[in-house]
KOLLUM-957095 format. One record per residue: residue in one letter; x, y, z negated of N, C-alpha, C, O, CB in turn. Coordinates in steps of 0.1 Angstrom, whole numbers, plus 5000, padded with zeros to 4 digits. Last residue first. Glycine has a CB too. Example, Ala and Ser with C-alpha at 12.3 -4.5 7.8 and 13.67 -1.06 7.14 Angstrom:
<pts>
s512849784929513749894929512950004921513450114920514149944943;a513249434922512349554922513249674922514249674915511349554910;
</pts>
This chain:
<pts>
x576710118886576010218890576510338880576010448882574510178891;x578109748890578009908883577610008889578210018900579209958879;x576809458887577509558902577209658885576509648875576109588926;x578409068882577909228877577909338887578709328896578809298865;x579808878887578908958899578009048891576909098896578008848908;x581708818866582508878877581508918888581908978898583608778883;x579908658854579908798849581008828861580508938863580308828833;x580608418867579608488866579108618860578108678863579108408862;x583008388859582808408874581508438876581208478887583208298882;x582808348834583508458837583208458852583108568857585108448833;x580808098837580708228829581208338835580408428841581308228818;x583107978847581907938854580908068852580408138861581207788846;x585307918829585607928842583908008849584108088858586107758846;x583407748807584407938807584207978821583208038826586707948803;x583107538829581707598817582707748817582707828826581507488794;x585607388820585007428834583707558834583907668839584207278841;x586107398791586607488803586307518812586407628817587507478807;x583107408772583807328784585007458787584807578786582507278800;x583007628744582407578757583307508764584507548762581907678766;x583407458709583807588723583307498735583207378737585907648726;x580407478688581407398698581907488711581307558719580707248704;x580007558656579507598672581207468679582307428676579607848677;x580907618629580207508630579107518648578007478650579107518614;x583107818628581607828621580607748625579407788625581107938623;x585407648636585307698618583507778618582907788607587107858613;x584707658663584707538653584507538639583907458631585607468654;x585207918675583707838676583807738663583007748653583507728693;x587108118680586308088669585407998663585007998652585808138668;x588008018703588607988692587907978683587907868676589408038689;x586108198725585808048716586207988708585507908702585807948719;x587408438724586108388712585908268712585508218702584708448714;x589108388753589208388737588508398729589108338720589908448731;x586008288768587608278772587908258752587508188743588508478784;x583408458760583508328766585108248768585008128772582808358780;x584408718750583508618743584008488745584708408737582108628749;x585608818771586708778766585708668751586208578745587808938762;x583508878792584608788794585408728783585908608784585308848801;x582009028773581708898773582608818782582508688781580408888777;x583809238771583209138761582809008762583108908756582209178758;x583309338804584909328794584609198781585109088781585209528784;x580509408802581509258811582609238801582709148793582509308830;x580709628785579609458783580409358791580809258787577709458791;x582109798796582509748781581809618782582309508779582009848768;x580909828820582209818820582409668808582509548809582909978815;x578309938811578409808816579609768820579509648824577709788824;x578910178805578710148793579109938796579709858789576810208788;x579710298830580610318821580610198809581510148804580510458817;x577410228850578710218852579810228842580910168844578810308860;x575009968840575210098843577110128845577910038841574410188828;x574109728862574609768848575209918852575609958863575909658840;x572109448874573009608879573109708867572109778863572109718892;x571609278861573009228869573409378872574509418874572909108885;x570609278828570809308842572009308851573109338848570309408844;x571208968806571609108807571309128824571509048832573309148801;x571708728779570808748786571208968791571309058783569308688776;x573808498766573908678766573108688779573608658789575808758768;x572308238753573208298760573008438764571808478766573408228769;x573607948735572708088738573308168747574508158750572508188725;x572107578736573307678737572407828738571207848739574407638754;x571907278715571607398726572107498729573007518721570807458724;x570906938708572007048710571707178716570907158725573006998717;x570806718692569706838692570506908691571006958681568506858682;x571106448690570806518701569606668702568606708708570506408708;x575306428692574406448683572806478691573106548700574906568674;x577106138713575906278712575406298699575006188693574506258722;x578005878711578606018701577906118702577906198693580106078705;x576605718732576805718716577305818708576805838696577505618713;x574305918756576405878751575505868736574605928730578406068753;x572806168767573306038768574506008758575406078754573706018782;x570706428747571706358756572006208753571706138743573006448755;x568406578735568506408738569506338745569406218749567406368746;x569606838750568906758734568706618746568806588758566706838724;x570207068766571506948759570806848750571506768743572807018748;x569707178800569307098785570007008778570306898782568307028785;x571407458806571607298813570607308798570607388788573707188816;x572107758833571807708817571307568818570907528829570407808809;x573507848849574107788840573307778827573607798815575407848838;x571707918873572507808877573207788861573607678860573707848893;x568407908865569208008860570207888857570107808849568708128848;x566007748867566307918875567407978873567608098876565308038871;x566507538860566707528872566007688878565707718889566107368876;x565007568830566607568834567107588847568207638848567307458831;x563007588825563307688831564807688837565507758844563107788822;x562007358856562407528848561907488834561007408831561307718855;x564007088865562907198860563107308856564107368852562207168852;x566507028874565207038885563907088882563007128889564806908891;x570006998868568407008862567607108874567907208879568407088843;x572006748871571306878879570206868872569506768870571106888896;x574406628850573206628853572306738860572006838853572806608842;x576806678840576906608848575506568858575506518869577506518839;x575906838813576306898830576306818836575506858844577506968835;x575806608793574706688798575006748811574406698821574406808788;x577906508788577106428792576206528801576006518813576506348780;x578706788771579906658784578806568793579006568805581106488774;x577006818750577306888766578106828777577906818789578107018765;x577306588739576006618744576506708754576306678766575006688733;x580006588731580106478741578806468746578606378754580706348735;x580106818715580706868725580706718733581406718743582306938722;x578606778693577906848703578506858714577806888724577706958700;x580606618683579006538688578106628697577206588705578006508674;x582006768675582606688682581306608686581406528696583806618675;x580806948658581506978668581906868675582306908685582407068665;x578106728645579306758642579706828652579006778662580106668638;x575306638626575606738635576806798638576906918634574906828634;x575606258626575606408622576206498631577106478639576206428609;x574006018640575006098641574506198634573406238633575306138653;x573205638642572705788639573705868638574705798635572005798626;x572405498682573705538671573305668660573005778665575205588682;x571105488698570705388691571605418679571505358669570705258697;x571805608723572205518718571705418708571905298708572905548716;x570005868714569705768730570705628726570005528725570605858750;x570205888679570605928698570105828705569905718700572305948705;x568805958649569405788657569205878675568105908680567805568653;x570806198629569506158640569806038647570906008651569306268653;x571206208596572106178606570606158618569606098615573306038601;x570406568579569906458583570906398594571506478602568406488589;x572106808555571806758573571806618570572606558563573106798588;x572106898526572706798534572206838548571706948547572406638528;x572507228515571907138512572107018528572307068540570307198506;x573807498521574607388510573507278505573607238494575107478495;x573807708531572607668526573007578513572607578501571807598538;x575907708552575807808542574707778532575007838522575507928549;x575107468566576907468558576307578548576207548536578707538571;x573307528578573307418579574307448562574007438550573807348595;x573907738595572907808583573207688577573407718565571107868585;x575907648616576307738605575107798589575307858578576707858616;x573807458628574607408619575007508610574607498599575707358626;x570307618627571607608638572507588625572307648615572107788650;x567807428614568707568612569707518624569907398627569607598593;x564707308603565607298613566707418618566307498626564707268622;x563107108570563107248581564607238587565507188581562807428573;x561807058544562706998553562107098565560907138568562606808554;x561407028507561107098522562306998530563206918526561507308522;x561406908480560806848488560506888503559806828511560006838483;x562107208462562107078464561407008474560507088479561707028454;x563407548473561807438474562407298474563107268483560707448491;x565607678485565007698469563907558466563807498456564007888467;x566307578505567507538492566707538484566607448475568807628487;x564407618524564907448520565807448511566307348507565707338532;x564207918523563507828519563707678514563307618504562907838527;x566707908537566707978521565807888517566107788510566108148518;x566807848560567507778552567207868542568407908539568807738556;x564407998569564107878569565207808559564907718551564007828584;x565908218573564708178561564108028560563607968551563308278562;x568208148586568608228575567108218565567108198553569108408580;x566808158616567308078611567608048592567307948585568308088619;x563808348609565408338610565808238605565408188594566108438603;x561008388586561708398595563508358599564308348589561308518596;x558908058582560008188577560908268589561308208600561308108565;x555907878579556807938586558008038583557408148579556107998594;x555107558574554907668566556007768580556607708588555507638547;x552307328581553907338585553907498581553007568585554407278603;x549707298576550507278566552207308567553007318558550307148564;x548607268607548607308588549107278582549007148582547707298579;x550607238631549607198628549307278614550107368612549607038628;x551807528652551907398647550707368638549707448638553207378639;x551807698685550907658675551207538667550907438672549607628680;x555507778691554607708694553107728681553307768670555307558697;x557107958700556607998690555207918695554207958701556608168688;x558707878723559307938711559007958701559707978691559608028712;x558207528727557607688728558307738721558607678711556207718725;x556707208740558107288740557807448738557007498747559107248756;x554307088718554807128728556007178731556407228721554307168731;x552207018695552507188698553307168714552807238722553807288684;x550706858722550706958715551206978697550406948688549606988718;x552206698736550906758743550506838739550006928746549806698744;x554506618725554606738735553706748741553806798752555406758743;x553606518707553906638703554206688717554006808719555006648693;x553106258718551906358713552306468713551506548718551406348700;x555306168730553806218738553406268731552906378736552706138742;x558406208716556906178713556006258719555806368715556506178700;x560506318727560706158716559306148714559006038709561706168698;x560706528739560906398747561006258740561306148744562206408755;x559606688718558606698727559106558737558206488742558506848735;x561906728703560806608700559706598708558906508707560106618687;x563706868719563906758717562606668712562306558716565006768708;x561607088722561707018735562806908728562706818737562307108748;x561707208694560207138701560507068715559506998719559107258705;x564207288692563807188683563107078689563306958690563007228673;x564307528710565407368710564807258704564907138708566807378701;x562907668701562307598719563707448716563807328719562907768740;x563607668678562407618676562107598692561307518696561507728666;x565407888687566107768680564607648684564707558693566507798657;x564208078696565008008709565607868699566007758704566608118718;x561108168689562908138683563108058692562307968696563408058667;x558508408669559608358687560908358687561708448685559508478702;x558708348637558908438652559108378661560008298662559908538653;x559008168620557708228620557308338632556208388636557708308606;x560107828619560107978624559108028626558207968631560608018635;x559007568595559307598606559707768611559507828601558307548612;x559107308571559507418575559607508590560607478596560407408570;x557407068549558007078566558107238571557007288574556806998577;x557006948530556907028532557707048541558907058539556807068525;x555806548515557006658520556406818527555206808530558006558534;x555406488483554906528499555606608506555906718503553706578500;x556406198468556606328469556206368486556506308497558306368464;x557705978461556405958465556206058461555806058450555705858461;x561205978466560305988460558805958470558705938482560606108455;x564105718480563305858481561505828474560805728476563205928500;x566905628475565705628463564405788467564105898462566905668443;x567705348495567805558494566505538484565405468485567405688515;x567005108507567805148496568305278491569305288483568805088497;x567105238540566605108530568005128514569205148513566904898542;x565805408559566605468551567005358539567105408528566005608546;x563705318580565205398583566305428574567405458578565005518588;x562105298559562905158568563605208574564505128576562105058578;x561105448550561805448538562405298544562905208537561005458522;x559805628568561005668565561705548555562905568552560805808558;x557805458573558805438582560005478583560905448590558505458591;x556605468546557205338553558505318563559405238564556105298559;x557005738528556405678541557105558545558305558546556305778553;x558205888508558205728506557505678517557105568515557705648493;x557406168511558506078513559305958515560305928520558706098510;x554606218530555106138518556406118523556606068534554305998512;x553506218562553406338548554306308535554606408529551806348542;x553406178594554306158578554106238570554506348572555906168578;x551906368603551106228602551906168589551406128578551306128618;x552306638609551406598596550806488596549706478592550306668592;x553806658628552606678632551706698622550606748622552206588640;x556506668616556106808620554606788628554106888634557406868631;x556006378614556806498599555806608605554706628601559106568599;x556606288638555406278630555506358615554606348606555106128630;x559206428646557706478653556406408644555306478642557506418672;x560706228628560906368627559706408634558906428625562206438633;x560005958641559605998630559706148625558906188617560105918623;x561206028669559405988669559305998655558306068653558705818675;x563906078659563406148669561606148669560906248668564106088682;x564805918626564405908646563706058653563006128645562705758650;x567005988609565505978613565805978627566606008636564406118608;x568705918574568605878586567205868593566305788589569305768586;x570306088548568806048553569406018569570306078574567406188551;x572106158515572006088531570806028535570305948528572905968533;x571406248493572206338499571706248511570706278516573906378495;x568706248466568906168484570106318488569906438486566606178500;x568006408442568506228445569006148455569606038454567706138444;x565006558457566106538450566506368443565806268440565906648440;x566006728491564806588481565706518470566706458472564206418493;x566006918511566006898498564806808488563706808484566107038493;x567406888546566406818536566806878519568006878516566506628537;x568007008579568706998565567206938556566006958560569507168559;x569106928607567806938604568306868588568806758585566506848616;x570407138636570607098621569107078616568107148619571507218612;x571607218663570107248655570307088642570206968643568307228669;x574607288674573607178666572607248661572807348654574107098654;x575807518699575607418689574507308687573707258695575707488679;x577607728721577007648719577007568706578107538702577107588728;x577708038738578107918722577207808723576107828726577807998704;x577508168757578408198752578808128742579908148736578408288750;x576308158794576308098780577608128773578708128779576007928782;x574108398807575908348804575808298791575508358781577208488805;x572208528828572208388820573408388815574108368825572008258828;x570508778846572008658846571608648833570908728827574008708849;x568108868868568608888848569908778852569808708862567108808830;x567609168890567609018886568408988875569209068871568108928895;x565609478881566509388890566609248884565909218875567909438891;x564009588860565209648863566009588875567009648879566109628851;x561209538862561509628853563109728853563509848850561209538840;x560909308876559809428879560509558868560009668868557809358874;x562409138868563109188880562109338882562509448888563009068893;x561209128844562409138844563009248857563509358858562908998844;x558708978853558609118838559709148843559409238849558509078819;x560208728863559208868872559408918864560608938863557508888877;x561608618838562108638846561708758858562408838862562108528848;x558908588826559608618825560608708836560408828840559708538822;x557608368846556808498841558208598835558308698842555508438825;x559808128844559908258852558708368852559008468859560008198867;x561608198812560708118819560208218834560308338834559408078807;x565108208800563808288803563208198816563808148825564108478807;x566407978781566108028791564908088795563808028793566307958798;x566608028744565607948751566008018768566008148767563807958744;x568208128731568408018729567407938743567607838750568107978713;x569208478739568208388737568908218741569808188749566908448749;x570408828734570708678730569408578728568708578718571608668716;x570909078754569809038748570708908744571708888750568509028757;x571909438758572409268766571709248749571809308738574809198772;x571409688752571909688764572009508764572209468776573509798766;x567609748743569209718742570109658755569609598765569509628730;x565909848759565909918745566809848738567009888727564609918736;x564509738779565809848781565709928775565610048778566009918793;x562809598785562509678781563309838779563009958779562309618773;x564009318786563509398798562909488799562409508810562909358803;x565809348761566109348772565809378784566509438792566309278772;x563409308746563809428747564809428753565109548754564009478737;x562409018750561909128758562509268752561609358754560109108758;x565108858746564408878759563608998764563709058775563508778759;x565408928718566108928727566208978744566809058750566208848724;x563008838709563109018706564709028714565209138716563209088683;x563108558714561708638720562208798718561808888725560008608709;x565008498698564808498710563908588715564208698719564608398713;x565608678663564808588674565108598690565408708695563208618672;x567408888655565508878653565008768661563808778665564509018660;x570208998649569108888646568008898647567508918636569108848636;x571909298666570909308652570009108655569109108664569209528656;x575109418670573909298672573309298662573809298650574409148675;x576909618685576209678668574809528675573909548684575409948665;x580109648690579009538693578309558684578809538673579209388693;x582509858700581809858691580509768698579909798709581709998687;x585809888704584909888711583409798702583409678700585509818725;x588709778706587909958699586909998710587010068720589310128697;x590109538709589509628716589009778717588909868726588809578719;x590809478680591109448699590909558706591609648708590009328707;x588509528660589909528659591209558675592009648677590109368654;x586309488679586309598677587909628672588609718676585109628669;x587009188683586909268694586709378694586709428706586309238699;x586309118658587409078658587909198675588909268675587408868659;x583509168653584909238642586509218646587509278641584809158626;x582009038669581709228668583209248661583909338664580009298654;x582808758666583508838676583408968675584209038680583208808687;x581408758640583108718648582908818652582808928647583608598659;x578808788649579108928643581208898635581908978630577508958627;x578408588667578508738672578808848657579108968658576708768680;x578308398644580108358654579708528660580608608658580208148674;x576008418635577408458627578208448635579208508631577808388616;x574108428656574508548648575608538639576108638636573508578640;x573108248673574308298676574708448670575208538675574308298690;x570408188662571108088660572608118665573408028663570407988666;x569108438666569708448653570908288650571708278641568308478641;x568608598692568708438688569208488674569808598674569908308698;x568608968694567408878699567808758687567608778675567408828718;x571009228711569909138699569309038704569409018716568509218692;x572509538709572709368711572009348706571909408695573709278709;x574809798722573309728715572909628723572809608735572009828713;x578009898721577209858728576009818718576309798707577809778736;x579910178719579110128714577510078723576610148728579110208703;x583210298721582410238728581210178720581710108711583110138734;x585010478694584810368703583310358712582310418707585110228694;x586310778704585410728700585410568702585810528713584410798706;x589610758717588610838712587910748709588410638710588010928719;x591610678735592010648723590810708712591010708700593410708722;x590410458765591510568754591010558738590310468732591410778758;x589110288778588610378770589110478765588410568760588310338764;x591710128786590710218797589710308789589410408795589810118809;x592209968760593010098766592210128774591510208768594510078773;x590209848756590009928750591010088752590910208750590009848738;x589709658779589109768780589109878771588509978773588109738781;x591909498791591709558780591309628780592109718783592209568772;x592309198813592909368815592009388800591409288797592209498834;x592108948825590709058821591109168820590509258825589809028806;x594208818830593308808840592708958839592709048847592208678838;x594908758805595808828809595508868822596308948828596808768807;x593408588795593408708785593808838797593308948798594808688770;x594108348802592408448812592508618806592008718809590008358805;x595408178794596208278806594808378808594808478815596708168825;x594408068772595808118774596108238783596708348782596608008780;x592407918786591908068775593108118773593108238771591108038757;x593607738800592707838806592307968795592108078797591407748812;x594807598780595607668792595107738793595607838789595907628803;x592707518766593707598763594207658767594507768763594307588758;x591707338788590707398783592007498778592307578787589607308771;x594107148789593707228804592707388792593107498789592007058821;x593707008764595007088766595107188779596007278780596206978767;x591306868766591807018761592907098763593007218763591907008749;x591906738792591206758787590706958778590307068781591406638782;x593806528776594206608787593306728790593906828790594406528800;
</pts>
C-alpha cells in the first residue's frame, strides 16, 4: 500500500509544480552551477538530461567531493552544492556569515558499497568490526582468521590486502567512517567519523568515488568503498555486511529502502544531523533486511536565492525529489520515502527570492 501512495504522490506533484521551462520561454535555456558528492553524480547527470529535455533548463554539475560542495556553496561560486555528509555547525556559521541560513534537501539516497578484487572469491561476508580492522591495518592478509571464519570454505589467498580509500573531502568516506566508527571503539577514536579523516599507512587514497573503483578493478588484492552505482560500473563483486540483525546483506535498493524506513522513525539528537530537520543517519540501521551502510545527499543551497536564477533551482529540485526518483532504481539509488518527497518539496517551498 505503501508504494502505491508513494506513486500517487509523484503522479499528481508534477501537476502541483507548474514548468518552469514555459515561464522561461522559448530562448536561451537557463543555466544553473552545481557541485561537490560524487556519490550523487550519475543519477544528477539523469536528471541534467532528462530536465533539460523537460524543461530547457540547463544543470551543468561538476563531481569533486563533498567538501567542494559545501564550501563553494558558501563561497558563492556555485549556485546549489551536493554533500553526503551534513554540514557541521562551524560550517553551518561560515554559511550564515557569508549568505544567510543553508537548507538541506535530500535528493537520493543509497549504498556505500564495499567491492573486493581477490582473485577466485566472487562472495565475501564481513562484519562491521572486521571491515575497521582492514581499514586500521590490524587485518592485513587475506587468509586472516577472522576473515576466513566469516567466510568458511571461500578459497581466499595468503595475499595482503590493500585497502582503498578517498583522497579528498568525501561525504561517501563520512558515510563509511561513521558506520565503522559505531562497530568499533577504536576506529572511532581514531580515524573517526570525517570526510577526510587521517588513516593509518598503508591505506592508499584516489580520488572520486570513480578512483577508488578504478583502482579495485585494476589491482589484485584491493578492497575499497564506492556508492552502489560505481559498485555495478566497476564490475567487481560487493561484499554481503552482517546488520544489527545478525543477517549478511548485499547492497540492494530494497535493503536501503528498509535502512531508511527504520531510520526516520528515529529523532536524531546529535549533530550534525539534528541541525538540519531532514537529514537522518542511515548506517547501522535496525531490521534484518537493512543493508548498513546507507546514506543520502543532499542539494545543499541559501534559503535567500536570487530572484530569477533561484526560480529555476526550486523548480528542479522540486521536480528532482517528486519525478526524478523514478530514476533511482536502474542506477542502483533508492527513491525517497513519499513522506520524505512530501517533506523536501515543502521544504524547498521556504525558499524567499530577491
Amino acid at each position: 500500500m505503501r508504494r502505491v501512495c508513494a506513486f500517487a504522490f509523484l503522479a499528481v506533484l508534477p501537476f502541483v509544480l507548474g514548468c518552469p521551462g514555459d515561464k522561461q520561454g522559448s530562448g536561451a535555456a537557463p543555466r544553473v552551477s552545481a557541485g561537490g558528492a560524487t556519490f550523487v553524480d550519475p543519477i544528477m547527470q539523469k536528471w541534467s538530461g532528462e530536465y533539460k529535455k523537460a524543461k530547457n533548463a540547463e544543470i551543468d554539475y561538476v563531481a569533486k567531493g563533498s567538501g567542494y560542495g559545501i564550501s563553494n556553496v558558501t563561497s558563492k561560486n556555485i549556485d546549489f552544492g551536493c554533500s553526503d555528509a551534513p554540514m557541521t555547525a562551524k560550517e553551518v556559521e561560515a554559511a550564515k556569515a557569508a549568505g544567510g541560513e543553508v537548507l538541506h534537501v535530500p535528493v537520493t539516497i543509497g549504498a556505500v558499497a564495499v567491492i573486493f578484487n581477490v582473485d577466485g572469491v566472487s562472495d565475501l561476508t564481513l562484519t562491521g568490526e572486521v571491515l575497521a580492522d582492514i581499514y586500521l591495518r590490524k587485518i592485513t592478509k587475506w587468509n586472516d582468521p577472522k576473515l576466513a571464519a566469516l567466510n568458511p570454505g571461500v578459497p581466499l589467498p595468503a595475499a595482503d590486502i590493500a585497502p582503498v580509500c578517498r583522497s579528498e573531502s568525501s561525504g561517501t568516506t563520512n558515510i563509511f567512517t561513521e558506520y565503522l566508527s559505531k562497530k568499533s571503539a577504536e576506529f572511532a577514536k581514531s580515524p573517526g567519523t570525517d570526510k577526510k579523516p587521517k588513516w593509518p599507512e598503508g591505506v592508499q587514497g584516489k580520488p572520486g568515488n570513480d578512483g577508488i573503483a578504478e583502482q579495485v578493478k585494476q589491482v589484485p588484492n584491493t578492497i575499497g568503498y564506492v556508492e552502489a552505482a560505481y559498485a555495478k560500473t566497476s564490475g567487481k563483486p560487493s561484499a554481503k555486511l552482517v546488520n544489527r540483525g545478525g543477517k549478511p546483506v548485499a547492497p540492494s535498493a530494497a535493503a536501503v529502502t528498509a535502512a531508511v524506513e527504520a531510520s526516520v522513525k528515529v529523532t536524531e539528537k546529535k549533530e550534525p544531523y539534528s541541525l538540519h530537520p531532514l537529514a537522518f543517519s542511515f548506517t547501522d540501521a535496525d531490521g534484518d533486511a537493512s543493508y548498513p551502510v546507507v546514506g543520502a545527499s543532499y542539494a545543499i543551497l541559501f534559503k535567500k536565492q536570487p530572484k530569477d536564477k533561484g526560480a529555476v533551482i526550486a523548480e528542479f529540485l522540486k521536480w528532482v525529489v517528486a519525478d526524478g526518483q523514478m530514476f533511482a532504481t536502474d542506477l542502483e539509488y533508492a527513491p525517497l520515502p513519499a513522506d520524505l518527497t512530501k517533506k523536501a518539496h515543502d521544504l524547498i517551498g521556504t525558499l524567499s527570492f530577491e
